[in-house]
C-alpha positions as a printed NumPy array, in Angstrom:
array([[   0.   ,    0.   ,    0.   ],
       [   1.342,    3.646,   -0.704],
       [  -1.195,    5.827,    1.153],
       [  -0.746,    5.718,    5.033],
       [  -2.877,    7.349,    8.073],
       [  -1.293,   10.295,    8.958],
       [  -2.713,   13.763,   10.541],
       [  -4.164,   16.728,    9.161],
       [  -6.188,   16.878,    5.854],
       [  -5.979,   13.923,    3.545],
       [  -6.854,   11.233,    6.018],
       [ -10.063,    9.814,    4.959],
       [ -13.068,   11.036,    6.317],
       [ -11.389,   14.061,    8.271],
       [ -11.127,   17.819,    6.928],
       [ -11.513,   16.559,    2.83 ],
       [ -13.26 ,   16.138,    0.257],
       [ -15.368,   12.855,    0.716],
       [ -14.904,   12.849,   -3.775],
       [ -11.618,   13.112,   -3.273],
       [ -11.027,   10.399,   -0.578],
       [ -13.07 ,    7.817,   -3.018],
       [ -11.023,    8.657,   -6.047],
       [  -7.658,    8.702,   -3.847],
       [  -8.699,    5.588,   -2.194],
       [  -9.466,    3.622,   -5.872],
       [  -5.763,    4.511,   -7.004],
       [  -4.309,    4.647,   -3.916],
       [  -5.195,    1.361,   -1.841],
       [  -6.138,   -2.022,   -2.654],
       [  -9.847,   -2.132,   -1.574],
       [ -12.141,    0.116,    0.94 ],
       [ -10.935,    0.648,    4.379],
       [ -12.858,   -0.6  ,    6.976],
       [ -15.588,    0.543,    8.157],
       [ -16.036,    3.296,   10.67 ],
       [ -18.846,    3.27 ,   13.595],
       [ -19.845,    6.829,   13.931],
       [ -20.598,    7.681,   17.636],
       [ -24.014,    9.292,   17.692],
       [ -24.072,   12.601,   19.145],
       [ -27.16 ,   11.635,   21.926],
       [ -27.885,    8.468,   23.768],
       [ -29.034,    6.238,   20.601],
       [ -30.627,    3.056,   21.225],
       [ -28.775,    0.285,   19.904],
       [ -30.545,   -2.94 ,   19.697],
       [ -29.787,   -5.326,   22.154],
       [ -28.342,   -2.943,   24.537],
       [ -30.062,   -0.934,   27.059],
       [ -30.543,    2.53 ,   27.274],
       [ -27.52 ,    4.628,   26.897],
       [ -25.346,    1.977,   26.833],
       [ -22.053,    2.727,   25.   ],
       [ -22.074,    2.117,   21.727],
       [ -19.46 ,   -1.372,   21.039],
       [ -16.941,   -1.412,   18.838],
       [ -17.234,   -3.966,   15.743],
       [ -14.355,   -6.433,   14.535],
       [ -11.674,   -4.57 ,   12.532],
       [ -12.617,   -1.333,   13.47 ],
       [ -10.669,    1.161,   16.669],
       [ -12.586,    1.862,   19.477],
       [ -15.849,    3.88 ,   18.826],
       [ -14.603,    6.319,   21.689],
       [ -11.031,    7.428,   20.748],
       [  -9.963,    8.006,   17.076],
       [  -7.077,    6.559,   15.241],
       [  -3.627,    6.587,   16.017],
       [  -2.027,    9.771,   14.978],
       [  -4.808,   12.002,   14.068],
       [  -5.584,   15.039,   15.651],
       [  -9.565,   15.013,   15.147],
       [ -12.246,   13.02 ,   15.762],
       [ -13.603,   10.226,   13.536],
       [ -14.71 ,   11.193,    9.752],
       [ -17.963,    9.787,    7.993],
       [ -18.681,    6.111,    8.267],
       [ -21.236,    3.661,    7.185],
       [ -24.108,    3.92 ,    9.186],
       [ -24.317,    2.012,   13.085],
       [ -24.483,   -1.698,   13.523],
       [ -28.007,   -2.771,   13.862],
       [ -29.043,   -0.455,   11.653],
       [ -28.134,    2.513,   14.085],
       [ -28.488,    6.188,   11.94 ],
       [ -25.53 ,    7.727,   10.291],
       [ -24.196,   11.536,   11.552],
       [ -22.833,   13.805,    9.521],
       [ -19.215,   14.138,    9.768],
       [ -18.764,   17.49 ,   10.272],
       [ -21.168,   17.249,   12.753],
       [ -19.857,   14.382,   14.682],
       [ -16.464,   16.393,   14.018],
       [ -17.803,   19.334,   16.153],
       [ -18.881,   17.306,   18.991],
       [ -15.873,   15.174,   19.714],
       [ -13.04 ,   16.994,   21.29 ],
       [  -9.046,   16.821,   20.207],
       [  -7.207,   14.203,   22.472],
       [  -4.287,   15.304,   24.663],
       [  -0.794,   15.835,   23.443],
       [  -1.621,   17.501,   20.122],
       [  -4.264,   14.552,   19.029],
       [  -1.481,   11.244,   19.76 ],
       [  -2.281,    8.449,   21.834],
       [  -0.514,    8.597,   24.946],
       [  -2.361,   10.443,   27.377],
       [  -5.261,    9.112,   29.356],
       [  -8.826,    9.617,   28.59 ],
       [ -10.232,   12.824,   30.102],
       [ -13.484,   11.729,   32.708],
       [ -16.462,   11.352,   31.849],
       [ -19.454,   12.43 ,   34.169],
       [ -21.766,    9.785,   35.484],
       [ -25.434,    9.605,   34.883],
       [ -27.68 ,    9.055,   38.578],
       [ -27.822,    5.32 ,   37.657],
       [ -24.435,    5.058,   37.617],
       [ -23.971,    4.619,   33.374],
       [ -22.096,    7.005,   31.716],
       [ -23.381,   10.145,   30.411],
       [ -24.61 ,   10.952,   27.162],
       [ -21.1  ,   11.844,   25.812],
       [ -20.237,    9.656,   22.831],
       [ -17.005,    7.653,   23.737],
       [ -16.631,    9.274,   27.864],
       [ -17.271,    6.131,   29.181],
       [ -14.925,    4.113,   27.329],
       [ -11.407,    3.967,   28.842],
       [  -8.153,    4.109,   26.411],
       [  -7.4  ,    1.241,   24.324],
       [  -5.356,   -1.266,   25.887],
       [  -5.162,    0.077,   29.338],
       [  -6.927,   -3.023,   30.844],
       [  -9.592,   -0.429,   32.59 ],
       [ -12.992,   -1.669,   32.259],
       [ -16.75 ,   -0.574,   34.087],
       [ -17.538,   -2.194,   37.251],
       [ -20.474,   -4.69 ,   36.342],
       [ -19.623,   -4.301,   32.964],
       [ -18.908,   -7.751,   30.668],
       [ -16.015,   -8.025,   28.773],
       [ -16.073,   -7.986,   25.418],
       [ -16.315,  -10.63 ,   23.205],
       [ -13.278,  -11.669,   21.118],
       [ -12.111,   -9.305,   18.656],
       [ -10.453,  -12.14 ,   16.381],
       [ -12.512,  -14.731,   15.006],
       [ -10.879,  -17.942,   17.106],
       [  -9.431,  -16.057,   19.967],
       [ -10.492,  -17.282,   23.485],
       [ -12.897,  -15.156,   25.374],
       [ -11.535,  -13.31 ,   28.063],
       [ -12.18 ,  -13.682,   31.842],
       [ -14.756,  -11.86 ,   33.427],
       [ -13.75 ,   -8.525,   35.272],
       [ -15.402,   -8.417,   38.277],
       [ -15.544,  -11.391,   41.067],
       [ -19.009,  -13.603,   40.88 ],
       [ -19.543,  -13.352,   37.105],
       [ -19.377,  -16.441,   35.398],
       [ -16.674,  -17.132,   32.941],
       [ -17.598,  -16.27 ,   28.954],
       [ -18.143,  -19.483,   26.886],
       [ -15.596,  -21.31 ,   24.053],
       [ -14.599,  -19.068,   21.094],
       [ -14.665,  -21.978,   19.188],
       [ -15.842,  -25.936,   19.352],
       [ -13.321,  -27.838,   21.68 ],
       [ -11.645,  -25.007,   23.55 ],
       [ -11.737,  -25.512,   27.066],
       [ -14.267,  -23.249,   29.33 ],
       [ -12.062,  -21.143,   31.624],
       [ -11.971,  -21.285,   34.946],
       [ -14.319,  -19.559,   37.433],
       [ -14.064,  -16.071,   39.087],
       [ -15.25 ,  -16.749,   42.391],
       [ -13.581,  -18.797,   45.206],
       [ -14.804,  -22.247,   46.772],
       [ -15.946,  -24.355,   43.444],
       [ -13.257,  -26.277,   41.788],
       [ -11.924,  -25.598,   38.621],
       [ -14.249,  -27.005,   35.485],
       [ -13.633,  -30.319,   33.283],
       [ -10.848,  -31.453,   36.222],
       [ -11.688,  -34.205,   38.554],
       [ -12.228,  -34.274,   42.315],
       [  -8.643,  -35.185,   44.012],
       [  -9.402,  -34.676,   47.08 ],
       [ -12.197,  -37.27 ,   46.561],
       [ -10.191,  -40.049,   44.649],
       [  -7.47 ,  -40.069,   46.584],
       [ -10.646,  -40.953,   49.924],
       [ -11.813,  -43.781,   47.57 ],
       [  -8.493,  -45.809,   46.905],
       [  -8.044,  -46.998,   50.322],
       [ -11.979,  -47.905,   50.935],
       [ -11.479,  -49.799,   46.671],
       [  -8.233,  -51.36 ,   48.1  ],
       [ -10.052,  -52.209,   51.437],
       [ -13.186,  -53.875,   49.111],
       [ -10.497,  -55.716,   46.956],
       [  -8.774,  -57.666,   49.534],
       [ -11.952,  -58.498,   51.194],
       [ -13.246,  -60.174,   48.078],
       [  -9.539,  -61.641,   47.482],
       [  -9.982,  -63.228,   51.016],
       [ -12.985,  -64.43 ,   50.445],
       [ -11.858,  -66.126,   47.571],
       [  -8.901,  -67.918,   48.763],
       [ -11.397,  -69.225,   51.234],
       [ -13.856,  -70.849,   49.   ],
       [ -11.246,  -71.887,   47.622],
       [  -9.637,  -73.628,   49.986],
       [ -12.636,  -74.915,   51.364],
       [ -13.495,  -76.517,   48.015],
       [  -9.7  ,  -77.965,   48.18 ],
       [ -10.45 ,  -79.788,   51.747],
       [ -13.957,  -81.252,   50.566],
       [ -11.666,  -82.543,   46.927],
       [  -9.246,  -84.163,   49.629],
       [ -12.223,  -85.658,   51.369],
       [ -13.417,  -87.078,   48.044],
       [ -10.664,  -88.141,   46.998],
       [  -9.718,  -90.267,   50.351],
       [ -13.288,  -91.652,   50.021],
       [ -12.867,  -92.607,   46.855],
       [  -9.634,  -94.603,   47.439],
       [ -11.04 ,  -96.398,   50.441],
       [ -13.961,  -97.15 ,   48.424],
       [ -11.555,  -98.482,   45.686],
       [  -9.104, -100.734,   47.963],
       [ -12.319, -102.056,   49.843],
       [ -13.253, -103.051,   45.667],
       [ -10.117, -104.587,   45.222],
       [  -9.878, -106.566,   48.111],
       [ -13.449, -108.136,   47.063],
       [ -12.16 , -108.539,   43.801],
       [  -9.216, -110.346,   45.346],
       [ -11.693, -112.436,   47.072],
       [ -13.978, -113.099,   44.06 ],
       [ -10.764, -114.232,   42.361],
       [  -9.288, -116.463,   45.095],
       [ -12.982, -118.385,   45.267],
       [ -12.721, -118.549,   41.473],
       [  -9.411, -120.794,   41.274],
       [ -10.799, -123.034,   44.182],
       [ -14.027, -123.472,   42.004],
       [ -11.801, -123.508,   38.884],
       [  -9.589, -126.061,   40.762],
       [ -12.313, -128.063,   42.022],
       [ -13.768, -128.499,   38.763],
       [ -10.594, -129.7  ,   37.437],
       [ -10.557, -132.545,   39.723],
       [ -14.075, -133.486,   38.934],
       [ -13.284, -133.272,   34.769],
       [ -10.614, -135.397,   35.661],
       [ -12.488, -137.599,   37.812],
       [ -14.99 , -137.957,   35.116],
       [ -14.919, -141.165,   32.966],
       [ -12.869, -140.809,   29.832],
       [ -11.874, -144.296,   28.746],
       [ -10.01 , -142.84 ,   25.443],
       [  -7.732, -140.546,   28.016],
       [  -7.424, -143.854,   30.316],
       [  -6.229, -146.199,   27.91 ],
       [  -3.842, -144.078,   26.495],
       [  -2.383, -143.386,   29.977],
       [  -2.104, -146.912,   31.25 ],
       [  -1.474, -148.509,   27.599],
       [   2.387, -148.07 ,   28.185],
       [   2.511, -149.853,   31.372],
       [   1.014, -152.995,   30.135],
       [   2.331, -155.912,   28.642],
       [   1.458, -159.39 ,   27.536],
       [   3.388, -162.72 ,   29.574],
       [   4.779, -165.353,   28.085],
       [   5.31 , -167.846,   30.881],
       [   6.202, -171.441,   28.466],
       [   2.688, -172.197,   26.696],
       [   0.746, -170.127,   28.956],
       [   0.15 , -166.443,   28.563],
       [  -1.778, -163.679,   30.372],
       [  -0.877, -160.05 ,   31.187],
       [   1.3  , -157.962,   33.839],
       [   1.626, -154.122,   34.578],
       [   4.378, -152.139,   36.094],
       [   3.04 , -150.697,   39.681],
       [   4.444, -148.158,   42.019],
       [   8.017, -146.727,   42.369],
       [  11.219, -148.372,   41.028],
       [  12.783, -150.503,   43.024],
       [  15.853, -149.549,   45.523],
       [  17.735, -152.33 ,   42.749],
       [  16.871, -150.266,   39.676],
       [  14.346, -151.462,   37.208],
       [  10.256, -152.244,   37.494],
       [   8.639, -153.777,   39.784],
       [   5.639, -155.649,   38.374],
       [   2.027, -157.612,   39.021],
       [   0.55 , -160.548,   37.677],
       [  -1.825, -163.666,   38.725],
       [  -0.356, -166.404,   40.112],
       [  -2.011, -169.064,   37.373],
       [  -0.374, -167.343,   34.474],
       [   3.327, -167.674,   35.777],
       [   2.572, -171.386,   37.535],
       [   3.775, -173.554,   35.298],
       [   7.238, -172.21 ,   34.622],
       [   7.224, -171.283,   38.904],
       [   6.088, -175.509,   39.347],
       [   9.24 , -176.207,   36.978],
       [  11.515, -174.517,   39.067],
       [  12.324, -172.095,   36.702],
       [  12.135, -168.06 ,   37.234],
       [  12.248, -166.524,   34.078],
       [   9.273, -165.059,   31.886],
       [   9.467, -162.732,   29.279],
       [   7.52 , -159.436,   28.785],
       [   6.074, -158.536,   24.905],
       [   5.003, -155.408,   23.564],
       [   4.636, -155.046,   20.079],
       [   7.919, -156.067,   18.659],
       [   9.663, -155.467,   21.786],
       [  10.718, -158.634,   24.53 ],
       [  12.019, -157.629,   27.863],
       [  13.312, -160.668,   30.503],
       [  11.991, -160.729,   33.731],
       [  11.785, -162.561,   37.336],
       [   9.404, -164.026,   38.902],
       [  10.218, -162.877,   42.955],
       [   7.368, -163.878,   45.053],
       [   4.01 , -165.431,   44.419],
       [   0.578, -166.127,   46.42 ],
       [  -1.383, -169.008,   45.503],
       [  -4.27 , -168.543,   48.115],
       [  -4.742, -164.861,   46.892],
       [  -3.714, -165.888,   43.147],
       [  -1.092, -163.231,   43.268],
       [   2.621, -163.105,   41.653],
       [   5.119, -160.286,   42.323],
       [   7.785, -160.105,   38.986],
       [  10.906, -157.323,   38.473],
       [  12.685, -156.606,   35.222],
       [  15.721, -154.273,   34.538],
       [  13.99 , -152.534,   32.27 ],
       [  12.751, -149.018,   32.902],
       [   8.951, -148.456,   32.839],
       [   6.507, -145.702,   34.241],
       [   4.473, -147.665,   36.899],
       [   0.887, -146.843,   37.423],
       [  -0.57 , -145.333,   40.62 ],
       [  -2.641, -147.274,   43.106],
       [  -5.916, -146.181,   44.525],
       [  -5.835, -145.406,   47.868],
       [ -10.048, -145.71 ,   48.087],
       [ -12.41 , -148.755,   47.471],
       [ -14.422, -148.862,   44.664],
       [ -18.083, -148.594,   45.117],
       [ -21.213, -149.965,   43.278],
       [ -21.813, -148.647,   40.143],
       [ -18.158, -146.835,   39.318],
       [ -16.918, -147.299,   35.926],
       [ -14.198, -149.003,   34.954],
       [ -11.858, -149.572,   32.405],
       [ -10.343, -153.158,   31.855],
       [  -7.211, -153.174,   29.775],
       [  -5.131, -156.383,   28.826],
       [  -4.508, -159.599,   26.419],
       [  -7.091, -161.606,   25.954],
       [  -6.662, -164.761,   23.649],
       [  -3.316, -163.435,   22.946],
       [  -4.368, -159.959,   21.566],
       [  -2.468, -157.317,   23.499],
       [  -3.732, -153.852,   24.023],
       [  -7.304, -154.632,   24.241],
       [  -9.256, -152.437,   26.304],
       [ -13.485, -153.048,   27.785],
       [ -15.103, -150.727,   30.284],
       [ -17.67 , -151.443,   32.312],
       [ -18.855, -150.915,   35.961],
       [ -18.547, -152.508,   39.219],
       [ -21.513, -154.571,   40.055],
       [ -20.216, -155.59 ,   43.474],
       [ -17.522, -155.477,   45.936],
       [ -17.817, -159.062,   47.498],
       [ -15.814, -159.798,   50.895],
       [ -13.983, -162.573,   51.819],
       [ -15.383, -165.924,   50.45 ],
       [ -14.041, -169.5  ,   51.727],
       [ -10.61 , -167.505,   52.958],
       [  -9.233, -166.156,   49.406],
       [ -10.126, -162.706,   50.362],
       [ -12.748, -159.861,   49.143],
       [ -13.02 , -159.834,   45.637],
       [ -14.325, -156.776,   43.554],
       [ -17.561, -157.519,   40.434],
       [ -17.731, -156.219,   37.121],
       [ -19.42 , -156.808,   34.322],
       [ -16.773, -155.068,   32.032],
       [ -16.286, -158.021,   29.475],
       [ -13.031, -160.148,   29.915],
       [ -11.095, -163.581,   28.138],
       [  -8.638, -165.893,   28.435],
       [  -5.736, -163.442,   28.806],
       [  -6.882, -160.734,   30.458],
       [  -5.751, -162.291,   33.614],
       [  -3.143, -160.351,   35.765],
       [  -4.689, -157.104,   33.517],
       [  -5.339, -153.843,   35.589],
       [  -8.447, -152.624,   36.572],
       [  -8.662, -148.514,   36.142],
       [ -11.4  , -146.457,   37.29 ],
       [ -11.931, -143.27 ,   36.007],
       [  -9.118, -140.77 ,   37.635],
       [  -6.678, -143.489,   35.956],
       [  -5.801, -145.039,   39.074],
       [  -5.512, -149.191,   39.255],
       [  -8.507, -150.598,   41.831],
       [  -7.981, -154.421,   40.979],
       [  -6.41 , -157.257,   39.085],
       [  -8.428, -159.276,   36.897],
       [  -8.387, -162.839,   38.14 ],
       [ -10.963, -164.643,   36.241],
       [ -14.878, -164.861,   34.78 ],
       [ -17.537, -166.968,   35.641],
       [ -17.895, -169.773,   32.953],
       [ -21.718, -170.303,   31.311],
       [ -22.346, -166.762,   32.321],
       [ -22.123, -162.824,   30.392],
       [ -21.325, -160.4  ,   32.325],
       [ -19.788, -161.922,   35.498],
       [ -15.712, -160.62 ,   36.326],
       [ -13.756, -160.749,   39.359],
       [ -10.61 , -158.763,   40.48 ],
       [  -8.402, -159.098,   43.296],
       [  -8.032, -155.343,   45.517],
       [  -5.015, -153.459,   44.409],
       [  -4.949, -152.795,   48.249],
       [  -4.247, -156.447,   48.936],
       [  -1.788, -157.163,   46.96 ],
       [   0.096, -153.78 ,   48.256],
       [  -0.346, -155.212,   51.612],
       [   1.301, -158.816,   50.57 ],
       [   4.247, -157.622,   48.658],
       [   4.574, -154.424,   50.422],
       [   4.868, -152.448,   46.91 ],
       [   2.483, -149.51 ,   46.576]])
């Protein structure tokens, strides 16, 4: 810009031509100052103030009561008042406004202004307005707004008033004039720093309770879990119980399976252990019995009639056949009452087992032996009778398992594979009709089993 305020005539508005400021101003300056608010020479109502109020100044333009900087006379013509406020003419708003100390410059203060009754100022234009920037301002009176758009408000300027609002969305309100209430939008110190220890207080309270459910639901787990094994060993120990009882039963009704008649599983237990006799013409059968003799060898039984004739002779020797296979043996000892002959061979053979009970009525039997020769042969039957002593030969034992010539000296086996009696002979014109001789009598005679 080349034109400048400065005092005297050619400062617009003041002492010239208003023709001359407009055509100075279009070649002079950039665009039209700004406006001026012309101070009304009475008390004008301004809307929205009340009566007599000073006029206020508008953005961008001095104070309404002192004129610019460097001039030496009041304010020139101006656009009319804000709100519509009339216009004065500038020579006579010229003539009512007085020069300002020190030849029209700013620096001296405001002359006084004389007070209406109610305490506003007068009627003067611009008396009641204190010099710009000297911080003065009317008791009671507001401050001003802000003069820049997005400047914060100002505080208030007395004590009591509340403080002016936000210039602009998300400034902070300012604090408050008057003591006692604490400062706006910052939280209650005092009052926090009360609640932590009561918070604290609530905290551990819950914490203990906690720990104590806890712990209470710990003991009652223990308690379970004690029960629980008690209830698990007192289990067991039935199941051991269950278990022993199961092998007795188990072992129980072995011994019965065994005990039950088989004659397939007898005969081939017992077919190794007998073996036909050749004694001269005669022959019959013999079977190894008990332990081995203190001697070595086998210690074996036969009937007295099938080993006579070579025994009459004054011989001792028979001869034991199995299959293919001939084994020598010795007659030791005979019985003729009891028809009973005790024989012993070097040969090693598994001797059968004697039964240490008597037979009884109706228990089956197997008969195994030679008859007519033919080794091997095996019957079965039952025992019809146990007979006692008859005409001093002793108790003999009935069967009707069938039997021939040969089968004599031939075991009798009951059904746990045990040897009850020897075959001695059959009754002749009859079916059906055996006797045996007690294993337990010849055990007694030869003192073998």
């Amino acid at each position: 810009m080349t034109g400048s305020y400065g005092a005297g005539d050619g400062v617009p508005g003041q002492g010239g031509d208003e023709t001359a400021d407009q055509a100075r101003a279009g070649t002079d300056r950039p665009g039209p100052l700004p406006p001026r608010i012309v101070p009304p020479t009475g008390d004008a109502a301004v809307p929205g103030q009340p009566a007599g109020y000073p006029v206020p100044n508008l953005p961008g333009a001095p104070a309404a009561n002192f004129p610019p900087t460097g001039s030496g006379a009041g304010y020139g013509s101006a656009p009319a008042a804000h709100g519509g406020a009339p216009s004065v003419d500038p020579s006579a708003a010229r003539a009512t406004w007085s020069g300002a100390p020190n030849s029209g410059q700013w620096g001296g203060p405001a002359a006084p202004a004389p007070r209406a009754p109610g305490g506003w100022p007068s009627g003067q234009p611009g008396a009641a307005y204190p010099a710009p920037g000297s911080g003065a301002s009317y008791a009671g009176q507001p401050t001003s707004g802000p003069a820049v758009p997005g400047q914060p408000a100002s505080g208030p300027a007395y004590p009591g008033q509340p403080a002016s609002g936000p210039a602009y969305p998300g400034q902070p309100m300012s604090g408050p004039a008057y003591p006692g209430q604490p400062p706006v939008g910052q939280p209650e110190r005092a009052g926090r720093g009360r609640r932590l220890p009561v918070v604290a207080l609530v905290l551990a309270g819950v914490l203990a309770l906690v720990a104590g459910v806890q712990a209470y639901q710990i003991h009652r787990l223990d308690d379970r879990l004690a029960a629980t094994d008690r209830r698990l060993a007192e289990a067991q120990g039935a199941d051991a119980g269950r278990l022993d009882g199961l092998e007795e039963r188990a072992g129980v009704l072995e011994k019965q399976a065994g005990a039950a008649f088989n004659p397939e599983a007898v005969a081939s237990a017992v077919l190794p252990s007998v073996f036909r006799v050749r004694a001269g013409q005669f022959t019959g059968t013999a079977f190894a019995i008990g332990k081995a003799p203190s001697g070595g060898g086998t210690t074996l039984l036969t009937n007295f009639h099938v080993v006579e004739a070579v025994f009459a002779a004054g011989e001792r020797k028979v001869f034991l056949e199995r299959t293919d296979q001939r084994f020598e043996a010795t007659i030791v000892e005979v019985d003729k009452d009891k028809d009973l002959a005790h024989l012993r061979t070097t040969a090693k053979f598994t001797g059968l087992v004697a039964a240490r009970t008597p037979v009884k009525s109706g228990q089956q039997i197997v008969v195994v032996g030679a008859p007519l020769g033919l080794q091997d042969s095996v019957t079965t039957g039952v025992v019809s009778a146990f007979r006692k002593d008859e005409g001093g030969s002793g108790p003999v034992i009935q069967f009707d398992a069938p039997i021939n010539p040969g089968n004599s000296g031939g075991p009798v086996i009951n059904g746990a594979k045990e040897v009850v009696g020897i075959a001695t002979a059959k009754a002749r014109d009859a079916e059906g009709i055996g006797l045996a001789v007690p294993i337990k009598t010849a055990c007694d005679r030869f003192k073998l089993c």
